[in-house]
N, C-alpha and C positions, 0 to 999 in steps of 0.2 A: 460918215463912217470914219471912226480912227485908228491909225495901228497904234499894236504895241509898243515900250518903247523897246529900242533893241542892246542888248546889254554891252557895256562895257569890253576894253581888249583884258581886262581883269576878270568881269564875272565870266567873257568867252573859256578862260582859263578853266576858272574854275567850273567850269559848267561842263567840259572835256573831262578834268580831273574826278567827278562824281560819276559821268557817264563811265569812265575807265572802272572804280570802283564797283560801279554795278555790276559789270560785264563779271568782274574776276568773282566779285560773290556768285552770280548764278555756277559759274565753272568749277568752283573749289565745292559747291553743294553738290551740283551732277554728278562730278568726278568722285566724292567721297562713298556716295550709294553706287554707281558704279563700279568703281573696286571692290566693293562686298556683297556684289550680286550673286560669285557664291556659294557665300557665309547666308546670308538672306533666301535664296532658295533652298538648303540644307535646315535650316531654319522652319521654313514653313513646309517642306515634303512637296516640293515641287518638281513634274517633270519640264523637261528642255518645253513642250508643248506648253504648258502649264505657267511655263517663267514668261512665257511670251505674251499671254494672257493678263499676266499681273502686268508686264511692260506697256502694257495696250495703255493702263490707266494714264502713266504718261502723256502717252500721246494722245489721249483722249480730252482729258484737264487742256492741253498745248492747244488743241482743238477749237476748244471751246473760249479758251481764249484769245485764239485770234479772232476770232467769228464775232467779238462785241470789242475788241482792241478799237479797231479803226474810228466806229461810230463813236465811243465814248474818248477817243483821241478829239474827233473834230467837233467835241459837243465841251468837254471839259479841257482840254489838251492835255499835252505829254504830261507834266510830273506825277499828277494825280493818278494816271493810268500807271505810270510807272511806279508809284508809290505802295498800293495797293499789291500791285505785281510783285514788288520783291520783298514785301508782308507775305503772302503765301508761299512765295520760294522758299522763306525761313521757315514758315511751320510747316511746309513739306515734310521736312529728314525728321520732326518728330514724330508724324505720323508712323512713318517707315520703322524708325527706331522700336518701337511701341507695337509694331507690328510683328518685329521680327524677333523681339525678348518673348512676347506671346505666343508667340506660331501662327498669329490669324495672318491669311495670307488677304484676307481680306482688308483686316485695316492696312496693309502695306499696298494694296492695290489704292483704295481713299489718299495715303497719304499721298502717291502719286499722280494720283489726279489733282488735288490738293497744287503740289510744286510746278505740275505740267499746268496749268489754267495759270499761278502766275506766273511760268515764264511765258506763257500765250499772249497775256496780258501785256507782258512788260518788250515781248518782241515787234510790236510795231510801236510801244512808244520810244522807247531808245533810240531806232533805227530813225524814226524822224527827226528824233533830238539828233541823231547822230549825222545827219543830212544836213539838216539846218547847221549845224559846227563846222560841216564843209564848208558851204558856201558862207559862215562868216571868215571861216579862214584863208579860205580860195585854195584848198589845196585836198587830197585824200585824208581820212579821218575815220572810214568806215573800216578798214583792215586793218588799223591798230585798235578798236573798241576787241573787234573778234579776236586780233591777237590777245588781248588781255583776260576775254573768253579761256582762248584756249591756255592761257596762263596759268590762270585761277584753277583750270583740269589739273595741269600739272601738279601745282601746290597740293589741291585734294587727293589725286593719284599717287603721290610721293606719303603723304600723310597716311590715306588709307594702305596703303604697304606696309608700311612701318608698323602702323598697329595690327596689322592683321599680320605679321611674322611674330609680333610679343603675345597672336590670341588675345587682344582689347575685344572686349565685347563692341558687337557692332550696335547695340543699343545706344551705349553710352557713348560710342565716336560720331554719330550723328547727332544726338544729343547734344556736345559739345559743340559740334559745325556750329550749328542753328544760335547758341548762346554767343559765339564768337564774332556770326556773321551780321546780329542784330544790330550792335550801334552801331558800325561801319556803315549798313544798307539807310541807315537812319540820317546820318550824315550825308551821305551821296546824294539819298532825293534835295535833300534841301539847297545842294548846289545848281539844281535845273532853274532855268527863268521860268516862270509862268506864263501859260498862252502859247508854247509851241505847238504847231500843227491846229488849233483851234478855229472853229470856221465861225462868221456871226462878227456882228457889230461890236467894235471895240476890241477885236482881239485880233485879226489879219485885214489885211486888204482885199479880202478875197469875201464872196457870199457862202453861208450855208449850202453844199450840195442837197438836191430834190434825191429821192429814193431812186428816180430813174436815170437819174446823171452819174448817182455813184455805180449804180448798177450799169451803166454805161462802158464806164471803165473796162471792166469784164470783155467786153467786145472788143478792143481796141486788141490787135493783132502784136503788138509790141509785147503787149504788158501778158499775153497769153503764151508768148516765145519766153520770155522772160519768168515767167514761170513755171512753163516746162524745162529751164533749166535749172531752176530752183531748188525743183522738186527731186531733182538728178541730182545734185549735190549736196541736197538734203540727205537722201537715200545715203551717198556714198558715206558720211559722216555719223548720219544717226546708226548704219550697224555696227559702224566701229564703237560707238558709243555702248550701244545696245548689248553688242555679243563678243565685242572682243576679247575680253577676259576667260570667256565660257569657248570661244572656238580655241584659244589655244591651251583651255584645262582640259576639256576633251576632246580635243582634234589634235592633239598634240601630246596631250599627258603630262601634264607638266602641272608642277601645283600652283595652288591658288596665288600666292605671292609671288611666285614667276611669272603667271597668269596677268598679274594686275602690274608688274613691273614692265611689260610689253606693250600694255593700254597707254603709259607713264610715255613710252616711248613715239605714240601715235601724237599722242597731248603735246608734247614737245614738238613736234614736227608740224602740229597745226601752230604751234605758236611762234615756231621759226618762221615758217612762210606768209605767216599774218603779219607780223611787226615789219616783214622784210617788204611786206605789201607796197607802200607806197614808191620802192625803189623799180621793184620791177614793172609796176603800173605805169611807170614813167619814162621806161626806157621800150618796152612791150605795147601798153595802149589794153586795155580792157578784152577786145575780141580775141587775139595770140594768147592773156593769159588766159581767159574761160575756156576757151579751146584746149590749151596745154594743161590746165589743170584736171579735166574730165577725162585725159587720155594718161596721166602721170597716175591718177587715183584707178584707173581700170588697169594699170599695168602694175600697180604694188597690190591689188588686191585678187587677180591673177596669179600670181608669185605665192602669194597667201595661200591660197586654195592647192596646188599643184608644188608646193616645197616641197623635196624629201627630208630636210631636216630643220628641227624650230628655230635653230639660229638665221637661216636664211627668209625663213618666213618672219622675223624681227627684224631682220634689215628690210623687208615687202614690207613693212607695217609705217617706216617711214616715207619711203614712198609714197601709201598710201596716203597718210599724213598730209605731207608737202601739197599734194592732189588734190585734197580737199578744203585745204585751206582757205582758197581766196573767192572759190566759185560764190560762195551763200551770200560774204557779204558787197561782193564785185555788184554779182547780178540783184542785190539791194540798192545800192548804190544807184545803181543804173536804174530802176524804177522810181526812185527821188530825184531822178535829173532836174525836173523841173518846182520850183517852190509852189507852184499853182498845183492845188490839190495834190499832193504827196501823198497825203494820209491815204485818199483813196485808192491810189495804185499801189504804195508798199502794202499797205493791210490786202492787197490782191493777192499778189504775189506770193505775201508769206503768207497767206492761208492755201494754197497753191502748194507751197513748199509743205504745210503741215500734213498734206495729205500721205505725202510720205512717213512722216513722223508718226499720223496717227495707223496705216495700212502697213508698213514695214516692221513693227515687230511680230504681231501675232503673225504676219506673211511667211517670214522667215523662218519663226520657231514653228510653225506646222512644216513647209520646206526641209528645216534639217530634221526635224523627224523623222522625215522616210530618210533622206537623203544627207543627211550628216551636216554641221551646220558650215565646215569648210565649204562642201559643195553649195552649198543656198547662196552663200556670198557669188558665185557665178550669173545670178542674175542681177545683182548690184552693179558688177563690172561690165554689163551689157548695156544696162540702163545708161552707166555714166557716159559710153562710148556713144550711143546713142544721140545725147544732150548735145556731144562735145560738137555736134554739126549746125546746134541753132546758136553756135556762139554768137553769129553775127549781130545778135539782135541786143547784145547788149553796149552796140556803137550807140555814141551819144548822138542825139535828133540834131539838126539844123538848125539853127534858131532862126523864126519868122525876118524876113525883112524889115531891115526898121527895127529890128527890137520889141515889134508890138504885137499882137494879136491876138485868136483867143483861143485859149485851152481846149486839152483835144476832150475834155467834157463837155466845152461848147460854152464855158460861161467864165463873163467876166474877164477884165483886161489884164494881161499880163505882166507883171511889174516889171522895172530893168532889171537884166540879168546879172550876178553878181560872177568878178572873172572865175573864169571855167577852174578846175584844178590842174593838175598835172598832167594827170592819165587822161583828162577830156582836148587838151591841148596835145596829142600826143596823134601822129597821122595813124598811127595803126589803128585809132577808135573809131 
């Protein structure tokens, strides 16, 4: 059996520089349908119930995507998973676009499942690649990808503002994303090496997992703590994503461009505490920030809900921001510890976390229906409080005596370890 070879301290570069690009295209496309959610529900005559419904498609696409990410990760590996993946992310916003010039609220529902399956698609291949980039670097890698995530929101957040204060038709500024976003994402893939995360002769050192090895996984109590935290700061993230423009248009009264200029504000705040990632990771240790992060994100989103006035629920919004910053991709991170079957346990995890993604919108939009969509976010803030007690589980494992042994699938020998990064060399992990 032989490996890969393993690229270059050149193509590592560039192989970072494409992942980064990826990240900001998926964020500038979410972000840009997000701001004009709603422009888009006015659009198609949707109620609060109704937009949650169509938000379902999202998460439904995200779904489904994760749910064949993994096997076709370790059967083809990353780039081709990821390739495919951010091909749908860009014909997503025309679906939506198309949808929303027509009034079908249906094809806007299609195009989101459309964008949700490849970002499903493209979330555990990235995060693999983006694992595999740690440990060629020996250092964190995963909270600056997400910083550039939540970058990309901004740029799109700031974009859709603008045009929605001049009345741009929402047709045509997603329209535009999508033509903007095409040679960049085209460019990016072709920066990945091939054979990341791939299982099988000639592409790792590692064997094919059996159906019952990978389904193994599942059982191991790490990788299930590790996904109920996930799933928690999934939650706290996605309703920001989801509803925040719509809680302070009508929880607040404020118009649509003030609405979406507050979102701008969340989007910044995740991309301050991501890029700021590896500094805190390093002096903090993984367990202190997942901890701190799930109790920072339940105390601005508390603040949200119980403001007497929108300015101070804007300053709750960064908070909440800051909060949810690093949990997703910490506790990702943390399930790629080991280069032996990765694939397996991140595509656990983040199908884990997508359960949120895919049960949290229509959750909530039924929620503030009775109860107004400020109040719904109250059980967002319980969930996160909740998580914020299994942080421990995302301390890094011990490594085997000797260096050697075998994976907690049970197969195949362990390669030597490549040095730990920062936050894993850090006593608080």
């Amino acid at each position: 059996m032989t490996s890969r070879k393993e690229p270059s301290p050149d193509g590592v570069r560039r192989w970072r520089a494409g992942l980064f690009v990826l990240f900001v295209i998926v964020g500038v496309t979410m972000s840009s349908w997000i701001t004009r959610t709603p422009d888009i529900r006015d659009a198609i005559g949707a109620s609060t119930a109704g937009m949650g419904l169509v938000i379902l498609g999202l998460s439904l696409g995200a779904m489904i995507g994760v749910l064949g990410s993994g096997q076709l990760v370790a059967r083809y590996g990353g780039r081709p998973v990821a390739g495919t993946g951010i091909a749908l992310v860009v014909l997503g916003p025309v679906l939506v676009g198309t949808g929303a010039v027509t009034g079908a609220g249906g094809l806007v529902f299609a195009g989101l499942v459309i964008f949700g399956s490849g970002s499903g698609l493209m979330e555990i291949a990235v995060n693999i690649e983006g694992a595999a980039v740690e440990r060629a670097l020996s250092r964190p890698v995963l909270p600056a990808l997400h910083g550039c995530f939540s970058a990309g929101t901004v740029v799109g957040a700031a974009g859709g503002i603008a045009l929605t204060g001049i009345d741009f038709a929402v047709s045509w500024h997603l329209w535009l994303i999508s033509a903007l976003c095409a040679p960049a994402a085209a460019w990016a893939v072709r920066q990945l090496p091939a054979g990341t995360g791939r299982e099988g002769a000639g592409a790792t050192d590692e064997p094919r997992l059996t159906r019952a090895e990978r389904l193994a996984v599942w059982r191991e109590p790490r990788t299930l703590m590790l996904g109920a935290i996930v799933l928690g700061m999934a939650l706290a993230e996605g309703a920001a994503n989801d509803w925040l423009p719509l809680i302070m248009v009508d929880g607040y009264d404020l118009d649509a461009t003030t609405g979406s200029l507050v979102y701008t504000l969340f989007a910044a705040a995740m991309a301050t505490g991501r890029f700021g990632g590896e500094f805190v990771l390093a002096r903090l240790g993984r367990v202190v920030v997942v901890r701190g992060s799930a109790v920072l994100a339940a105390v601005g989103i508390l603040i949200v809900v119980f403001a007497p006035h929108p300015a101070l629920a804007a300053v709750a919004v960064v908070l909440w921001g800051l909060g949810a910053a690093l949990g997703f991709p910490v506790t990702i991170s943390a399930a790629g510890d080991s280069p032996h079957h990765a694939a397996a346990r991140v595509s656990a995890v983040a199908t884990i976390a997508y359960l949120a993604f895919l049960a949290g919108p229509p959750a909530l939009g039924l929620l503030g229906e009775h109860t107004g969509l400020r109040n719904a976010m109250l059980a967002v803030a319980f969930v996160a409080l909740l998580v914020s007690t299994l942080a421990s589980a995302a301390r890094r494992p011990a490594a085997p005596a000797g260096g050697t042994g075998r994976a907690a699938t049970g197969t195949g020998p362990r390669p030597a370890a490549a040095p730990a990064p920062p936050s894993a060399r850090n006593p608080a992990d």
